[in-house]
Structures are given as structure tokens and as C-alpha cells.
Backbone as CSV, one residue per row, in Angstrom:
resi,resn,N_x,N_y,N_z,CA_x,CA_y,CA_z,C_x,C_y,C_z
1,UNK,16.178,5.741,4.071,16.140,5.327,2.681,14.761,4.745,2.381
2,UNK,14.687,4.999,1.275,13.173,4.600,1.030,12.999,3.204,-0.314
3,UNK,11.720,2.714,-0.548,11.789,1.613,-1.301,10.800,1.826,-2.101
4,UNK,10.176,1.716,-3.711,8.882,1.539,-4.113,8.657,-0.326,-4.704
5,UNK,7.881,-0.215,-3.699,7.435,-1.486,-3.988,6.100,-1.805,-4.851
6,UNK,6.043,-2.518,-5.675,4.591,-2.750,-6.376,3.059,-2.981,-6.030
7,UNK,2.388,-2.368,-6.055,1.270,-2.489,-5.402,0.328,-3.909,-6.286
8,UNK,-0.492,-4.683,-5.881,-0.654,-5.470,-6.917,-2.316,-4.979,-7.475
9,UNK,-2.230,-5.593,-8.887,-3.106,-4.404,-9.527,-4.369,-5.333,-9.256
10,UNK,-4.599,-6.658,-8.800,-6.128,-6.884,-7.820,-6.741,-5.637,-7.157
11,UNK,-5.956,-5.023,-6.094,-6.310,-4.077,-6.054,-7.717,-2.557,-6.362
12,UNK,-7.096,-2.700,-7.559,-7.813,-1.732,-8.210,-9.605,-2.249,-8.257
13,UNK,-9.412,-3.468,-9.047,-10.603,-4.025,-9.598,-11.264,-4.772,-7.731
14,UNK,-10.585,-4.977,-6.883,-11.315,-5.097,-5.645,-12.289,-4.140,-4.669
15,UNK,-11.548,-2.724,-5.465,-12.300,-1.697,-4.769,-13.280,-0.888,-5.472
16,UNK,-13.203,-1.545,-7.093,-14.273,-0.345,-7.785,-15.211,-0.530,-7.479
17,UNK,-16.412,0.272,-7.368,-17.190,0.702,-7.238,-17.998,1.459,-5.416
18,UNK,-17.287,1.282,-4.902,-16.957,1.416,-3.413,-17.421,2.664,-3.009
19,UNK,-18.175,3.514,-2.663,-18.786,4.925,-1.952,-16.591,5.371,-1.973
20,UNK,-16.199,4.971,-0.951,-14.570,5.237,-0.529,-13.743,4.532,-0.887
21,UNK,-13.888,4.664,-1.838,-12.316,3.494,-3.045,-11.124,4.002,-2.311
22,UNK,-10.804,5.650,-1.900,-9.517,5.686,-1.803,-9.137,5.159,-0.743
23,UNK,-10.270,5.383,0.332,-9.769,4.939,1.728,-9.587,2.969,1.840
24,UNK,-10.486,2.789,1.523,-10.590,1.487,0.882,-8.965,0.954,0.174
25,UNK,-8.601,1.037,-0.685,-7.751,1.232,-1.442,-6.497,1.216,-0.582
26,UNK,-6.557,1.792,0.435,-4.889,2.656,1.391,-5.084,1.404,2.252
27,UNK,-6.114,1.564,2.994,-6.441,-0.030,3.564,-5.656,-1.450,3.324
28,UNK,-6.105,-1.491,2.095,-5.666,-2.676,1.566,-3.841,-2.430,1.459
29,UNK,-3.416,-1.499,0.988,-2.112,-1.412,0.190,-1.516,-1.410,2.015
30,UNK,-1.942,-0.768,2.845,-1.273,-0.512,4.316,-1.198,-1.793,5.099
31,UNK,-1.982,-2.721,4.437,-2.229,-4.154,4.957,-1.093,-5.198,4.406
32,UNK,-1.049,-4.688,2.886,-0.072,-5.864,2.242,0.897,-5.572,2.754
33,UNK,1.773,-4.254,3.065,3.060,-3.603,3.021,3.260,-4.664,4.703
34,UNK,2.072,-4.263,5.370,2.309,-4.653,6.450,2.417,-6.238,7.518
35,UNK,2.060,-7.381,5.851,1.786,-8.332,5.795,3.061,-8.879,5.182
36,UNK,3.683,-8.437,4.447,4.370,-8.916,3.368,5.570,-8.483,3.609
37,UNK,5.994,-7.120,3.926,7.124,-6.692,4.796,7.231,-6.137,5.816
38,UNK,7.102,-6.817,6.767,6.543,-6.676,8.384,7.969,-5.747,8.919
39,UNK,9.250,-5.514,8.085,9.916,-4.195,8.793,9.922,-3.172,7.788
40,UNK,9.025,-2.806,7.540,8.856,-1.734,6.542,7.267,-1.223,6.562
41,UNK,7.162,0.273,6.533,6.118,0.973,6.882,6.023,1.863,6.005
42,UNK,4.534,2.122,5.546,4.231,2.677,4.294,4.460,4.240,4.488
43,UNK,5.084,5.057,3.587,5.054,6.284,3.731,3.987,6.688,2.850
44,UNK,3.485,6.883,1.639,3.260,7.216,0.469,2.434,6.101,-0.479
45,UNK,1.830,6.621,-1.269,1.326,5.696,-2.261,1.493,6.305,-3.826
46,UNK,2.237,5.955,-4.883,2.314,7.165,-5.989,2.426,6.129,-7.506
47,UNK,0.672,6.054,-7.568,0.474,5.602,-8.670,0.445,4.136,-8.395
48,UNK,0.648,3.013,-8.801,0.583,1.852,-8.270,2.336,1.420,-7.783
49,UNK,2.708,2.194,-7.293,3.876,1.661,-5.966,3.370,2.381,-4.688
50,UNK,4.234,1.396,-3.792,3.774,1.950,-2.135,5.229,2.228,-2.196
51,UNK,5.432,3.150,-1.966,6.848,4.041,-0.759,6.723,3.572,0.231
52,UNK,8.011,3.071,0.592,7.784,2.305,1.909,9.276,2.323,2.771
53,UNK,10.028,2.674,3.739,11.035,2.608,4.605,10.582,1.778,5.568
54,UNK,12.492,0.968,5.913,12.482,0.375,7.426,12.060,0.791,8.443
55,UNK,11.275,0.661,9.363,10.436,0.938,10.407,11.787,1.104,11.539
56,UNK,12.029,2.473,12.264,12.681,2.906,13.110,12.345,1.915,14.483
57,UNK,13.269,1.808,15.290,13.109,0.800,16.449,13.876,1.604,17.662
């Protein structure tokens, strides 16, 4: 099962102007998901939500 969680829109304005905004960008969002809901792992990014499922064990 999957979840969209909100990406927060700091974000955006943290990475403009960046040579690699997107990679930049996944970085950050792969960090919060992974900070913030430590059993849940990002699948996806679509638009400002992260797709995100419980991490298999």
C-alpha cells in the first residue's frame, strides 16, 4: 500500500537556481521521507507529494 505525503514547498525555493535542481531536489525529499518517517521509503515523487510505502523487513 502506498501513501502521498506532502513534500514541503521550502523545497522548491532551496534548490533554484542549482546546475542539478532535480537531483538536488530528490536528495532533499529522500532525506525528509527518511527523517520524518523512518518506516517508510520513497517510491516516486509526483508533483509536490512523495509516494512513499512501509519499508519491507
Amino acid at each position: 500500500m502506498t501513501y502521498a505525503v506532502t513534500i514541503p514547498y521550502c523545497y522548491v525555493w532551496l534548490t533554484k537556481g542549482y546546475e542539478n535542481r532535480g537531483v538536488l531536489f530528490k536528495h532533499y525529499v529522500e532525506s525528509y521521507v527518511k527523517r520524518t518517517y523512518p518506516e517508510m521509503e520513497l517510491v516516486k515523487i509526483q508533483g509536490m507529494k512523495a509516494i512513499v510505502r512501509r519499508r519491507e523487513e
